[in-house]
VOMARTOR-460020 format. One record per residue (C-alpha): residue in three letters; x, y, z. Coordinates in steps of 0.25 Angstrom, whole numbers, plus 5000, padded with zeros to 4 digits. Layout:
AlaXYZ;...
//
This chain:
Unk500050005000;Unk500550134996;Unk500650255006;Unk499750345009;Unk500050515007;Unk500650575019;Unk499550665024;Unk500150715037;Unk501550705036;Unk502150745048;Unk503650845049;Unk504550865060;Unk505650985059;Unk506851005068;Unk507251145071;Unk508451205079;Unk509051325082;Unk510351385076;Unk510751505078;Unk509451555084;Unk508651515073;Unk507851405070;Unk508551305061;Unk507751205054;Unk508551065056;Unk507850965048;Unk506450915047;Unk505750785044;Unk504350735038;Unk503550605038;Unk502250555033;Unk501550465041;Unk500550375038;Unk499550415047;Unk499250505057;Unk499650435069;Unk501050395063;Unk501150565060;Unk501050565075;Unk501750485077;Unk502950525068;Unk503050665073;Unk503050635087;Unk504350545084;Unk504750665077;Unk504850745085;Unk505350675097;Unk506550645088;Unk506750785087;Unk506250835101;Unk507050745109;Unk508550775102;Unk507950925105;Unk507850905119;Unk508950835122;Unk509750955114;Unk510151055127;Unk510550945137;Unk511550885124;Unk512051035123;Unk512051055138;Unk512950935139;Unk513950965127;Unk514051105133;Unk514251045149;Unk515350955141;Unk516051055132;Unk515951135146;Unk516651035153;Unk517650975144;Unk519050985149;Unk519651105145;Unk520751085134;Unk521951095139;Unk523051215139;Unk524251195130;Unk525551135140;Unk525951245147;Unk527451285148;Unk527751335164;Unk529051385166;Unk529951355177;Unk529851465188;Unk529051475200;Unk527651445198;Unk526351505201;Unk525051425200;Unk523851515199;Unk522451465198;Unk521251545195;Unk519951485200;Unk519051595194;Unk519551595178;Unk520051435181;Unk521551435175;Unk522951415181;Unk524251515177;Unk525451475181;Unk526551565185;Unk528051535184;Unk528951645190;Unk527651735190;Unk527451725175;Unk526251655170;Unk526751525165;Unk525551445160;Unk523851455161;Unk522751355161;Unk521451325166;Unk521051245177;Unk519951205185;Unk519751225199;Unk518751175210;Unk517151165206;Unk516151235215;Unk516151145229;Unk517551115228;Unk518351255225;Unk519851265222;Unk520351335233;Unk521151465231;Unk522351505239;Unk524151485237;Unk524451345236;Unk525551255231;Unk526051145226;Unk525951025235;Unk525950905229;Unk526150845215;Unk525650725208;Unk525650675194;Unk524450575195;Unk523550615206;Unk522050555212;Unk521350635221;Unk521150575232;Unk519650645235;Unk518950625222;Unk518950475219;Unk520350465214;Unk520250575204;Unk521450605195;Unk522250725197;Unk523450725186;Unk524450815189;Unk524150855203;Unk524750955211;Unk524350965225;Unk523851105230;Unk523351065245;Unk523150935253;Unk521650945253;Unk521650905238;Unk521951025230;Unk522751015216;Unk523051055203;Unk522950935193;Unk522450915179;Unk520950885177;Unk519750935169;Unk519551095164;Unk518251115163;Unk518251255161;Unk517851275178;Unk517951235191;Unk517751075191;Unk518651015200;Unk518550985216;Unk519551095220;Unk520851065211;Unk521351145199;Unk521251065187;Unk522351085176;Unk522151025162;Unk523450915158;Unk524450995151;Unk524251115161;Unk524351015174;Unk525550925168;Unk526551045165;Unk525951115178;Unk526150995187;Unk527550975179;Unk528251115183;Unk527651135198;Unk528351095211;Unk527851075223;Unk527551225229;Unk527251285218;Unk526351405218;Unk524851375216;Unk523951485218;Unk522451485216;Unk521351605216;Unk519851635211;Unk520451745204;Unk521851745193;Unk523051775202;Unk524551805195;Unk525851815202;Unk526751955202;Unk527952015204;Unk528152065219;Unk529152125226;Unk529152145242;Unk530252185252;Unk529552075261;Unk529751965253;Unk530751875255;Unk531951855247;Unk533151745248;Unk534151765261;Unk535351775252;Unk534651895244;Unk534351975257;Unk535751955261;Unk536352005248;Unk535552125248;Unk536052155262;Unk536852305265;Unk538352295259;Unk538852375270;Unk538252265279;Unk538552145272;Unk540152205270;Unk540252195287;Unk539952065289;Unk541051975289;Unk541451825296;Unk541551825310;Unk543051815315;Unk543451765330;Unk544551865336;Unk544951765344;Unk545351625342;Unk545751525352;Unk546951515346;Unk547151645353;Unk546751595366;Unk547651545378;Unk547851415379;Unk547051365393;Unk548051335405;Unk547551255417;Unk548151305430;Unk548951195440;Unk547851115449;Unk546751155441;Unk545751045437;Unk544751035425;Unk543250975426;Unk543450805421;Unk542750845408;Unk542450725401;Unk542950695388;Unk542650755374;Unk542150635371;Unk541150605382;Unk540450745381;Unk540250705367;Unk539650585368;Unk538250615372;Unk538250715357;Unk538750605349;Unk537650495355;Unk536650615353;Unk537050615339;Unk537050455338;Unk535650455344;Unk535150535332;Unk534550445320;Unk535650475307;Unk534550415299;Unk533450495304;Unk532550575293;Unk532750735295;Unk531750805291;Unk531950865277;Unk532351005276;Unk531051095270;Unk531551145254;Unk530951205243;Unk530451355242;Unk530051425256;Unk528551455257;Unk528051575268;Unk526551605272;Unk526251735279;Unk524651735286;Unk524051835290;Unk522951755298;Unk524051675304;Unk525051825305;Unk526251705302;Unk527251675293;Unk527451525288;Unk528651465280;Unk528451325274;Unk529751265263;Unk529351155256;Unk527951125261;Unk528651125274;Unk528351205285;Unk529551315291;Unk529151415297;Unk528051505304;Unk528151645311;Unk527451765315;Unk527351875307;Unk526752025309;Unk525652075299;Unk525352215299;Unk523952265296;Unk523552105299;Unk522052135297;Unk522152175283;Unk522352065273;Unk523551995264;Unk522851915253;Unk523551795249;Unk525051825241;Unk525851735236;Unk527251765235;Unk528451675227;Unk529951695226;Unk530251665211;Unk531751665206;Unk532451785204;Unk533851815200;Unk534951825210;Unk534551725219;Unk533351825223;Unk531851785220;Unk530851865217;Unk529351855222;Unk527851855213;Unk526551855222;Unk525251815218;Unk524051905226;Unk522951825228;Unk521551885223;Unk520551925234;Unk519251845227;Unk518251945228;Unk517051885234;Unk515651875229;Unk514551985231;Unk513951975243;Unk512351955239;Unk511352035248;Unk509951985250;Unk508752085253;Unk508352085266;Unk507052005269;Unk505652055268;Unk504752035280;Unk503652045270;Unk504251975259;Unk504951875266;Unk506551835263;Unk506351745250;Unk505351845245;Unk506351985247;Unk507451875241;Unk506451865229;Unk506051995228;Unk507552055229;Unk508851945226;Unk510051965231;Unk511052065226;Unk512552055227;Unk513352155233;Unk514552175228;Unk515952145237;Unk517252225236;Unk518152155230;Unk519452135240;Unk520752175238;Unk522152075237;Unk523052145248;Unk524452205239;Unk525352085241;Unk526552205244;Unk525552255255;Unk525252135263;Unk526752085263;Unk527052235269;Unk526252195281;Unk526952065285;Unk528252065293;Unk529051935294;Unk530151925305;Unk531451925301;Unk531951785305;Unk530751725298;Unk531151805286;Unk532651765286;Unk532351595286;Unk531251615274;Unk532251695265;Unk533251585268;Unk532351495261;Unk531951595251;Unk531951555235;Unk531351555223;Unk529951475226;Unk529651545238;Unk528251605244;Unk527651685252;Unk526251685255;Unk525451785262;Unk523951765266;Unk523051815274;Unk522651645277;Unk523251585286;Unk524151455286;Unk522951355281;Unk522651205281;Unk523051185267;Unk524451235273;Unk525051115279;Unk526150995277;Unk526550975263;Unk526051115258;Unk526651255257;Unk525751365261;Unk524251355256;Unk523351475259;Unk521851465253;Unk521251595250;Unk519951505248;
//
């Protein structure tokens, strides 16, 4: 039997949008038998169509959270040069600049703690390295490269870049930054991490320390003409011999040997294979608190020593400076600083006071919130606050007799924190 004329057929046209105007994308047309299968035939029709339309957003939401978080493509290998290195970590714009000898060496981005677990801000170090690291918090997770910041857990290693704050407190580096990184560092080096950019500068002082042999050779000529060895005027060769008068007795001294027999069984009793402690090395690190109104002295993570020292004006603040002795000619060094930024904090938000007729969620309603804008605070002149502070002498003399190229000074208005303990230099956290 042949078939029938299509009396109802039945068309179905697909439309999208392109460029804000409606773009026909193809259309399609069948002739049913009946009226029933017409029906039936556009309803399948357009559930082919509806349903790939539907599901449309979520597929573009999803290719845009994953070309969001796609690791981000890595830096060229960076090229640091040897000299004393600065690491600075920017939270807020999410990159690393490193610093050698106070010249910008090399820059990359990194990603810092999520919201719940925040990279904490402050002067740090150095304090342990690993090639092949686990953490021992997160199930075992790998941490490549590592080089420990604190003994609470926090490090810099290689890991995802998503372009923002995705890790559980730890800066993130991408491979080629965090192998060439984790190549040149040494234990102590420099780390510094702020919400806002810092960068190191030149700085001069007539209160920073320089090397004892530098202070001696800038002494007064006059003075250092007048000294001279000392000389004995008399000798005993010049002395008369000793005569003992007739019947005179002596006291029945034992012998020589006796008398010293109790020093040489002292010196037996001692262990000659005994371990002596290990003598501190490596560049000498000083930490001045205003909280504490003290000076500490660690060398090689190792703790020295601690004194008193007097603060004038000790109710204003200091900020947080960083400064290092970096190589200079002439056996001298010279000193950067790096002044921490103040963060400036967020508006204050005033409420309207309640309404005894409207009530408080209705006077909220009716009148939101309105910030009120905060000062921003100053960063105390690094030269300003080091004015203040006087150090006694002695102290003064046994830290420029360890003085070199690597050394810091830290001043802070902190005081000696719980980071801060064996196996670390100085740690202060600004947040």
């Amino acid at each position: 039997m042949q078939d029938s004329a299509c009396i109802v057929p039945v068309c179905i046209s697909s439309w999208v949008v392109f460029g804000g105007s409606p773009v026909s994308a193809f259309s399609l047309c069948t002739c049913p038998s009946n009226r029933g299968a017409a029906l039936a035939t556009a309803l399948t029709l357009a559930l082919a169509l509806i349903v790939p339309a539907a599901l449309e957003p979520a597929d573009a939401a999803v290719a845009r959270r994953i070309k969001r978080e796609a690791p981000a493509k890595a830096d060229a290998r960076p090229q640091i040069p040897a000299g004393q290195l600065h690491i600075m970590i920017s939270i807020r714009s999410q990159t690393v600049t490193v610093y050698s000898d106070g010249v910008v060496a090399a820059r990359s981005r990194v990603s810092t703690g999520m919201k719940g677990f925040p990279t904490p801000t402050g002067v740090f170090s150095v304090i342990q390295k690993n090639r092949h690291h686990r953490s021992n918090i997160y199930s075992g997770a790998p941490m490549p490269f590592m080089q420990r910041l604190t003994w609470s857990g926090i490090a810099l290693h290689q890991g995802a870049l998503p372009g923002y704050p995705a890790s559980h407190g730890c800066i993130r580096l991408n491979q080629d930054f965090a192998q060439t990184l984790w190549k040149r560092t040494r234990l102590g080096a420099r780390v510094v991490v702020t919400q806002q950019e810092a960068e190191p500068y030149p700085f001069t002082h007539p209160k920073l320390f320089m090397p004892k042999a530098v202070r001696l050779s800038e002494a007064r000529p006059e003075l250092r003409g007048t000294l001279r060895t000392a000389q004995a005027d008399t000798t005993a060769n010049d002395a008369e011999r000793l005569t003992i008068p007739d019947g005179l007795t002596l006291p029945d001294y034992p012998p020589v040997a006796d008398v010293t027999a109790d020093i040489r069984q002292a010196i037996l009793d001692e262990d000659p294979n005994a371990k002596k402690p290990a003598r501190p090395s490596g560049p000498v690190s000083v930490f001045i608190s205003r909280k504490d109104r003290k000076l500490y002295v660690r060398q090689g993570f190792t703790p020295l020593f601690e004194t008193l020292v007097n603060i004038r004006d000790d109710d204003q603040p200091f900020g947080t400076h960083v400064f290092s002795a970096i190589e200079a000619p002439d056996s001298n060094v010279k000193w950067i600083a790096v002044s921490l930024p103040v963060d400036v904090p967020k508006p204050k938000l005033v409420r309207p006071a309640p309404s005894r007729k409207l009530g408080r969620k209705a006077a909220r309603a009716a009148e939101p919130a309105k910030a009120e804008p905060v000062p921003a605070p100053v960063t105390p002149e690094a030269g300003a606050v080091l004015s203040r502070i006087d150090i006694p002498q002695d102290a003064i003399a046994r830290i420029e007799a360890l003085l070199g190229p690597g050394a810091s000074l830290i001043v802070a208005d902190a005081g000696l924190g719980w980071e801060t303990g064996k196996g670390t230099d100085f740690i202060v956290l600004t947040r």
